[in-house]
N, C-alpha and C positions, 0 to 999 in steps of 0.2 A: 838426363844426367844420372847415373850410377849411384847412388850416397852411402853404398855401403859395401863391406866385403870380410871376408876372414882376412884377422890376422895371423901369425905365427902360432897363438898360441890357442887357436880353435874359436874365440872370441868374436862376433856380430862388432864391429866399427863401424862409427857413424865418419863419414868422411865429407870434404868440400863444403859445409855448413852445419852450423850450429842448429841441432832441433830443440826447440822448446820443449817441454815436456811437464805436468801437471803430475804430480807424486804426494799423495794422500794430500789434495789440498795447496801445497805449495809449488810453485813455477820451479822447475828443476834446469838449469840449462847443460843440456847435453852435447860437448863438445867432443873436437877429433879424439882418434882412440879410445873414446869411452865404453868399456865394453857391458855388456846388456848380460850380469850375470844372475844366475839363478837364485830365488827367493825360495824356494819350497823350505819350508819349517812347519812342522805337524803342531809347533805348540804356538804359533803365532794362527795358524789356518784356525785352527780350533779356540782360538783368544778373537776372534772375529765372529763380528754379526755373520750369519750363515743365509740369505737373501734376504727378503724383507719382512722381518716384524716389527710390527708398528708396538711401539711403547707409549708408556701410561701414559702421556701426553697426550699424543693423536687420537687414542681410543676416546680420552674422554671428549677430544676434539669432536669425534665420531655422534657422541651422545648430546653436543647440544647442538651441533648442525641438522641430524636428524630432527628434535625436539623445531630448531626452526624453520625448516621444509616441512613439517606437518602441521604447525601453528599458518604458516602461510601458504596450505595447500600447494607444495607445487611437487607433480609429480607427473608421471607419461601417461598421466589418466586423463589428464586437464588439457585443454587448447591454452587454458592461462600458464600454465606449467611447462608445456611443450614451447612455449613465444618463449619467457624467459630464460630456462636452459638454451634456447637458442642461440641468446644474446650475452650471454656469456664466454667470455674473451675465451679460448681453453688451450688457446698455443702455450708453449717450454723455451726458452731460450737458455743453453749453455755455449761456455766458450770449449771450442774445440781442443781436448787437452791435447793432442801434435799442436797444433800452432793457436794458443790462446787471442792472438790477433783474427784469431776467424769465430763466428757464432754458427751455432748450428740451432734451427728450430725444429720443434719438436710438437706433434700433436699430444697434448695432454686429457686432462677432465676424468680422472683417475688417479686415487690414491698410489695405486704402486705403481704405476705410467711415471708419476710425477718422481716416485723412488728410484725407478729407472735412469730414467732420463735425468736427474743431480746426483744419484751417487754413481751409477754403474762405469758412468769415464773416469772417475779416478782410482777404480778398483783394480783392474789389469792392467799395472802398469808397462812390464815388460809386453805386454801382446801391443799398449801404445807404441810402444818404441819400435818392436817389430814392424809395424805400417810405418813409421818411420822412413825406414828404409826401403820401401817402394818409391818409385821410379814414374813416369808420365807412360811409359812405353807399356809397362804391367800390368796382365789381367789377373784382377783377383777376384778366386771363387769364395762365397761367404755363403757356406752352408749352416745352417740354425740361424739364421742371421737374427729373428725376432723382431723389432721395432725396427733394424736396419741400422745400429749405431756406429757399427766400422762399418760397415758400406760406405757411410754419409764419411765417416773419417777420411777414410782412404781415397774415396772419390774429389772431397772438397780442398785438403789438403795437400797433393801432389796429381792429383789428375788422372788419376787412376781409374781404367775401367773396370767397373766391379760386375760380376752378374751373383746376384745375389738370391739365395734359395729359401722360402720359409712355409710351412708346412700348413700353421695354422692360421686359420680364416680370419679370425681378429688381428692378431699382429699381421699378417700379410698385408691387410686395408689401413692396419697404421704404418706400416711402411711406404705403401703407394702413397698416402699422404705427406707422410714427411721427407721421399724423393722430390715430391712438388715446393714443396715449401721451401725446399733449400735450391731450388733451381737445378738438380742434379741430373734430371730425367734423360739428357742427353750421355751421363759418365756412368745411369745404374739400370741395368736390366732387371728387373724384377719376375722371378719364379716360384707358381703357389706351387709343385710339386714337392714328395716326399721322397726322399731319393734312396734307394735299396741296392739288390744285388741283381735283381732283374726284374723283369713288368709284368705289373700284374694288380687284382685288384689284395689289398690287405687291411689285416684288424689295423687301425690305431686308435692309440689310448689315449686320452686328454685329460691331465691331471686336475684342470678346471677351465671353466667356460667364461675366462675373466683376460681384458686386455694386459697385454706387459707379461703375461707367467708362462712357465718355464715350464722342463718336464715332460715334455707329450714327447709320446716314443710311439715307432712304427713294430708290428709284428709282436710285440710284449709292454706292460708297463716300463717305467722307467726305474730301472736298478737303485735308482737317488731318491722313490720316494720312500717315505719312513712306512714301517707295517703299518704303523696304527693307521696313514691317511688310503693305504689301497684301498677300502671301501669307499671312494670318495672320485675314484678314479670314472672313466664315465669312457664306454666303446664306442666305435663306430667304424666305419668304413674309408678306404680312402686309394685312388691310383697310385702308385706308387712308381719310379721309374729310376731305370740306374742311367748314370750321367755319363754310360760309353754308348749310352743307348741314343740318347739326348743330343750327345756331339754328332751321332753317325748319321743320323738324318735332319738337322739341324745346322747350319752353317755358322756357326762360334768361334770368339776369338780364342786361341789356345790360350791356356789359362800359365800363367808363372809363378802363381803365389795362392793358394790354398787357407783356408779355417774350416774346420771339422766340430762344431757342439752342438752335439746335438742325442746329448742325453741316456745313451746307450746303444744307438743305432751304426756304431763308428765301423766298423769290421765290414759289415755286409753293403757299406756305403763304399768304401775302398775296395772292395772286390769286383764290387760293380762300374772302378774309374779307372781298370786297370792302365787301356788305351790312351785316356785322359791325358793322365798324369805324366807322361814321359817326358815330357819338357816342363815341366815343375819345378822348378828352385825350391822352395821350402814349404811344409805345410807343418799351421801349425793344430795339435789335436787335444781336445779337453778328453782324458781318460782317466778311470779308477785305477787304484791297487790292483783290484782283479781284472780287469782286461787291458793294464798296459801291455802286458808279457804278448799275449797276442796282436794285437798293436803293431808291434814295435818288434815281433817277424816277419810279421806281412810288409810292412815298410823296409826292413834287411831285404829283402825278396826281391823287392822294387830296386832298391841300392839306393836307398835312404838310410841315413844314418841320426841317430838319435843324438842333437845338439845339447838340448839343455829340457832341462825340468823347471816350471814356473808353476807358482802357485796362485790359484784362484779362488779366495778368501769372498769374490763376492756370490755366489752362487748358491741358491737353496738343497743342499742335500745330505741325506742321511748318512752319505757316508765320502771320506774323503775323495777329493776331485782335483786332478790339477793337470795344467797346460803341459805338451809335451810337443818341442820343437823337432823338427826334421829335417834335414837341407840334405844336397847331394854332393 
C-alpha cells in the first residue's frame, strides 16, 4: 500500500493512515495532508548539542565508576573481571519513533552507544517521517547506516527490505547484532563494504576506534572533523567498491529509496550508482554548504530534483550539515 505522494503544492503527504511520529520527545500524530516541511534554521542547528558531549554530570559519573572498577579490580586483565562484564545485561530498548507501539533493541555497554541509541531517534525527525512513507514492496539503500538505526526503522515498521552498507568494523558487528535481536535478518542485508566511484584498494581514515562514532571517510579525512582533532585521526587501508559495480555481478533487489551519510564521501559514491539509481524515487543526502552545489548537479544530471532542505542538529561536526531531499 502506497502512504504517500505529492501534492499540488510540491509537498510529501502522508495518506490512507495516520503515522505516529516521535518529535523531540513527544508522540506527534501525523495525519492525511500533513506535509513534511523543511526545518533548516542556522540559529536553532547551532542552539543544538552538536553529537555527543557528555556534561558535568556523566563525567563525574565517569570518575566514580572508574574509582569502583579499580577498587573492585574488574578489568579484561582478570578472568574475575572478564565473568563479570560478562554477565552484565548490555542490551537498549527504545520505542520505535514511526510507530512507538513497536520496541526496537539495541546492543549497548557504551557510553555514547547508549547516546546513540536514546537520543539519535528523536533527532531527525523529518528523515522519520521520510521512512514513513515507504511501502512493504520498497528496497531501501542505507548507506553510513552505522549501528543500523533506520535500517531496523524501516524494516520493523512497514516491511521494508533494507540492504544496508557500513564501512566500519565495530558498528558493522553492532549492526549484525542488533539485526538479530530485533528478528530482522530476514528484511536486512548487511554490507561491511566502503562504497566509491570505482574498485580498488584505498586510504581510509577513522576518526576513532570507539563503537557508536561517526566521521570515518574514504580517500581523505572527514571535512566535519574540527582542525584541532586531525591529529587524532588514525589511517589505514580498506576495499572499496562502487554499488554499479556490486549490482552488476551480484543479483539485488533494485533499490527505490536511497540514504547517502556518510561524511564527505557523497559525490564519488553517486558517480559510482550511476546505473543503480534509475528506478529510485527519492534519495535522501546529509551534505555541507560546500559540497551541496555539486550534489545537487550531479543529481539535476540524473533528473532529480532538489525537494526540501532538513536540518540535522544531531550530528558531530565542525561545520554545518544538513539533509537534502531528492525525488524524481
Amino acid at each position: 500500500m502506497n502512504l504517500a505522494r505529492e501534492n499540488q503544492t510540491g509537498h510529501w503527504i502522508v495518506l490512507n493512515r495516520p503515522v505516529s511520529l516521535i518529535n523531540r520527545g513527544r508522540p506527534v500524530q501525523i495525519n492525511r495532508a500533513t506535509s513534511l516541511q523543511p526545518c533548516l534554521d542556522e540559529t536553532y542547528l547551532m542552539s543544538q548539542p552538536q553529537g555527543y558531549r557528555p556534561d558535568s554530570q556523566r563525567m563525574m559519573l565517569r570518575k566514580i565508576t572508574k574509582f569502583i572498577a579499580n577498587a573492585l579490580q574488574i578489568s579484561g586483565s582478570t578472568l574475575y573481571g572478564n565473568v563479570l562484564l560478562q554477565q552484565v545485561d548490555q542490551f537498549c530498548t527504545v520505542s520505535n519513533p514511526i510507530d512507538p507501539d513497536k520496541v526496537l533493541k539495541f546492543r549497548a555497554g557504551h557510553e555514547r552507544l547508549y547516546w546513540r541509541i536514546k537520543k539519535t531517534p528523536l533527532l531527525e525527525v523529518d528523515t522519520n517521517r521520510w521512512i514513513a512513507n515507504f511501502n512493504r514492496d520498497d528496497v531501501f539503500i542505507d548507506i553510513g547506516s552505522n549501528i543500523g538505526l533506520y535500517s531496523l526503522m524501516a524494516a520493523q515498521t512497514v516491511g521494508t527490505t533494507v540492504l544496508s552498507f557500513e564501512m566500519d568494523p565495530l558498528n558493522y558487528a553492532l549492526q549484525h547484532e542488533n539485526i538479530f535481536l530485533n528478528n530482522l535478518q530476514d528484511r536486512v542485508m548487511l554490507f561491511p563494504f566502503a562504497l566509491t566511484k570505482t574498485v580498488g584498494q584505498f586510504d581510509v581514515y577513522f576518526k576513532s576506534i570507539s563503537p557508536g562514532d561517526a566521521l570515518h571517510s574514504l580517500h581523505a579525512p572527514s571535512p566535519y572533523i574540527a582542525t584541532e582533532n586531525l591529529d587524532n585521526v588514525m589511517k589505514s587501508k580498506a576495499i572499496g567498491i562502487s554499488l554499479d559495480f556490486l549490482y552488476s555481478h551480484v543479483k539485488l533487489p533494485a533499490p527505490t529509496h536511497l540514504k547517502l551519510d556518510v561524511d564527505g564521501n557523497e559525490l564519488a559514491i553517486l558517480e559510482g550508482s550511476v546505473n543503480t539509481l534509475c528506478g529510485v524515487k527519492s534519495i535522501m543526502i546529509e551534505v555541507s554548504p560546500h559540497s551541496e552545489a555539486a550534489v545537487a548537479a550531479f543529481m539535476s544530471e540524473l533528473g532529480f530534483r532538489q525537494h526540501h532542505l532538513f536540518a540535522t542538529p544531531s550530528v558531530s561536526r565542525s561545520d554545518l550539515s544538513y539533509n537534502c531531499l531528492y525525488v524524481k
